[in-house]
Short mmCIF file of the C-alpha atoms (twelve columns), coordinates in Angstrom:
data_MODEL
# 
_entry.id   MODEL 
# 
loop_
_atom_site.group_PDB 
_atom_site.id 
_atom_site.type_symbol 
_atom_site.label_atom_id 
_atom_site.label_alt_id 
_atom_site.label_comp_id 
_atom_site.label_asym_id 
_atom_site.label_seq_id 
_atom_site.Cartn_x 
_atom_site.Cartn_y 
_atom_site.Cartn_z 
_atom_site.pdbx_PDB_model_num 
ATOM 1  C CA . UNK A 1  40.377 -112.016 -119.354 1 
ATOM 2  C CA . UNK A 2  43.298 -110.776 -121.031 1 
ATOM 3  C CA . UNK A 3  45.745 -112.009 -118.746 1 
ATOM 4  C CA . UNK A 4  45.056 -115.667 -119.203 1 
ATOM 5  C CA . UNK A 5  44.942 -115.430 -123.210 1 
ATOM 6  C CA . UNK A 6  47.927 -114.125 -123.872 1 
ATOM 7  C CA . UNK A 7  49.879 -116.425 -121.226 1 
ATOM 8  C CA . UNK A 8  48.483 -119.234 -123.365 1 
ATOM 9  C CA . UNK A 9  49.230 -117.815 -126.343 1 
ATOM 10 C CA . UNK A 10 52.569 -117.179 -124.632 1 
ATOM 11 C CA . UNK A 11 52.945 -120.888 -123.715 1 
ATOM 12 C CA . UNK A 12 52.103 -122.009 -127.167 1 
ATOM 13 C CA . UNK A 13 54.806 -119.923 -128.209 1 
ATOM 14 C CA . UNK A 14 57.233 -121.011 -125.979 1 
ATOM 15 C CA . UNK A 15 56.693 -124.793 -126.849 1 
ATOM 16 C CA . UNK A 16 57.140 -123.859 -130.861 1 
ATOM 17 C CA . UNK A 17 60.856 -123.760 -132.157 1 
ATOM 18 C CA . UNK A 18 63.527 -121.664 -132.333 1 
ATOM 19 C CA . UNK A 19 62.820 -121.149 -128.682 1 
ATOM 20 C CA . UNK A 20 62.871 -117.411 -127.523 1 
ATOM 21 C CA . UNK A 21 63.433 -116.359 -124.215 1 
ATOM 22 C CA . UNK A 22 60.798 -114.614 -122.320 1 
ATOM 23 C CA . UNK A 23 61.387 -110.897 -123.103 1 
ATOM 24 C CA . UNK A 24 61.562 -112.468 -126.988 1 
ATOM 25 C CA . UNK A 25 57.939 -113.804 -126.715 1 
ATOM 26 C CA . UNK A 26 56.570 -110.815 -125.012 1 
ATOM 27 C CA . UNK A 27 58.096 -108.834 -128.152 1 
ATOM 28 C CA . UNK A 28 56.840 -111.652 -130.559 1 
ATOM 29 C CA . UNK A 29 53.197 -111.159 -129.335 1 
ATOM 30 C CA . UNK A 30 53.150 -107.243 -129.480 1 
ATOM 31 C CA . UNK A 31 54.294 -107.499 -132.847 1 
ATOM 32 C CA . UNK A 32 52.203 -109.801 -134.343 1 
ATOM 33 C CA . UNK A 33 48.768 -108.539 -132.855 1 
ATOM 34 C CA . UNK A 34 45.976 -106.930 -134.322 1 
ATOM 35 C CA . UNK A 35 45.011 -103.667 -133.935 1 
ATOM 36 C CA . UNK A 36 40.954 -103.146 -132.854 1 
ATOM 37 C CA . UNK A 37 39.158 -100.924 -134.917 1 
ATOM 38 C CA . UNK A 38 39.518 -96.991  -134.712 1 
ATOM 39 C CA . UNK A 39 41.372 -97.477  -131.199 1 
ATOM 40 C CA . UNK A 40 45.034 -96.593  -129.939 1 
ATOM 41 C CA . UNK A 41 47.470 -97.928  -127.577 1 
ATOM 42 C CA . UNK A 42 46.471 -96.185  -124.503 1 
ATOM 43 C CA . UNK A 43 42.841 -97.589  -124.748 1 
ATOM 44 C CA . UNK A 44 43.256 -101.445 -125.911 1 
ATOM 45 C CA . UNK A 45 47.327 -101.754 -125.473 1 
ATOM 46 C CA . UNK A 46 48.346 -104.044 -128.395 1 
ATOM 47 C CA . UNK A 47 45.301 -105.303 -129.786 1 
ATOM 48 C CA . UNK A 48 44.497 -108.586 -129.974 1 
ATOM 49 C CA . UNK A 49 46.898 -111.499 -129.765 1 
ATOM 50 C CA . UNK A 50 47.011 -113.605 -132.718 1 
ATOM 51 C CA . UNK A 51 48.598 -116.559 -132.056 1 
ATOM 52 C CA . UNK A 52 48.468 -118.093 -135.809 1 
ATOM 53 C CA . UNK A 53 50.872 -114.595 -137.057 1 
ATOM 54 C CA . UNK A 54 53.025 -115.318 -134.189 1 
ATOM 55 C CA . UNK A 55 53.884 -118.163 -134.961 1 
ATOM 56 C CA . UNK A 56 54.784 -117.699 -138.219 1 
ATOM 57 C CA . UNK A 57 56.551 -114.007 -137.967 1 
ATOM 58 C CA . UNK A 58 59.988 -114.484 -138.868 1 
ATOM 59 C CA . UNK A 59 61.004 -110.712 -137.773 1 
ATOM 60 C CA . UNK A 60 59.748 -109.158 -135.288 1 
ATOM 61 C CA . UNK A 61 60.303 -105.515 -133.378 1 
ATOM 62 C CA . UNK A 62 60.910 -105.011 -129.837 1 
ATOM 63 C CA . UNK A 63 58.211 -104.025 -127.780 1 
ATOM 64 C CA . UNK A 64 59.829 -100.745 -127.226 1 
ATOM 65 C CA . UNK A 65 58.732 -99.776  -131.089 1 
ATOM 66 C CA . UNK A 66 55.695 -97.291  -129.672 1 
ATOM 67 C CA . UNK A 67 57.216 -95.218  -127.248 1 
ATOM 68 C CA . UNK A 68 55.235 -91.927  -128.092 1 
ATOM 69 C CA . UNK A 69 54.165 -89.228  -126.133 1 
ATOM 70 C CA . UNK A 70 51.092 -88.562  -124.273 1 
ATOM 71 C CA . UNK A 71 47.606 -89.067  -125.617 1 
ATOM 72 C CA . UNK A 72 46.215 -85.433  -124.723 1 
ATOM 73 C CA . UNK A 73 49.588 -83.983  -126.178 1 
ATOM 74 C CA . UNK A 74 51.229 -82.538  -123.426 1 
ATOM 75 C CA . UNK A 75 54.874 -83.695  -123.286 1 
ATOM 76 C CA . UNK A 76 57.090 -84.304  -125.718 1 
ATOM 77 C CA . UNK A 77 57.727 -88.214  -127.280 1 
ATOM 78 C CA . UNK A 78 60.504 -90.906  -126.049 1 
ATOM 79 C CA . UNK A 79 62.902 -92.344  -128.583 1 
ATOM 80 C CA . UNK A 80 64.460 -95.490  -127.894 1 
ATOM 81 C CA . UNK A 81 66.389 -98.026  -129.919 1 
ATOM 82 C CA . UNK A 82 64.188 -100.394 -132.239 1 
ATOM 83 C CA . UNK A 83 65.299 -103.875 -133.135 1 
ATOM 84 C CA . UNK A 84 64.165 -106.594 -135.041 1 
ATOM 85 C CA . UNK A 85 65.400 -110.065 -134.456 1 
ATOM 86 C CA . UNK A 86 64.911 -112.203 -137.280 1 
ATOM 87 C CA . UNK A 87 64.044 -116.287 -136.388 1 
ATOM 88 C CA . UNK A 88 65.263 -117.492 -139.596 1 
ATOM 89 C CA . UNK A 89 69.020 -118.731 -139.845 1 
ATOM 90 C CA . UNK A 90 68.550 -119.824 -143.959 1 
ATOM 91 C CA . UNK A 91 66.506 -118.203 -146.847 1 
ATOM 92 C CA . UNK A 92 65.607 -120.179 -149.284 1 
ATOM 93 C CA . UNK A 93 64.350 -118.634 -152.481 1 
ATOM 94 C CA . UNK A 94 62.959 -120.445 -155.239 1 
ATOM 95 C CA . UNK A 95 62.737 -118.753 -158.969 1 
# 
């Protein structure tokens, strides 16, 4: 039942401004999920999508910020390129 969630939550992003593409949202939703317990990536992916933080995330990383190495150890890690577009064209602070 994954599948269906996050293409919901996906759609409900997609209809909120500033209006990211579709590699943006995908990003958006990795980075704002939670993680589940005492679990990692390579049992549970993500975590759970949580549609509320996505929506207000202002930054977010790319989804190719875990690129590590295999879970029994064998192999050495990937390194790629982390970015993190920021939604917000103004700051406003107030003192």
């Amino acid at each position: 039942m994954a599948a269906p969630h996050t293409v919901g939550a996906a759609a409900l992003l997609a209809a909120a401004p500033p209006g990211l593409i579709g590699a943006q949202l995908k990003d958006l939703l990795v980075s704002s999920s939670q993680l589940l317990g005492n679990t990692n990536v390579f049992q549970v992916g993500s975590g759970r999508v949580d549609v509320p933080a996505a929506l207000s995330a202002t930054v977010f990383a790319t989804a190719t910020a875990f690129a590590g190495g295999p879970a029994d150890g064998s192999g050495s890690a990937v390194q790629r390129p982390v970015t993190y577009p920021n939604t917000v064209t103004s700051l406003s602070l107030s003192l």
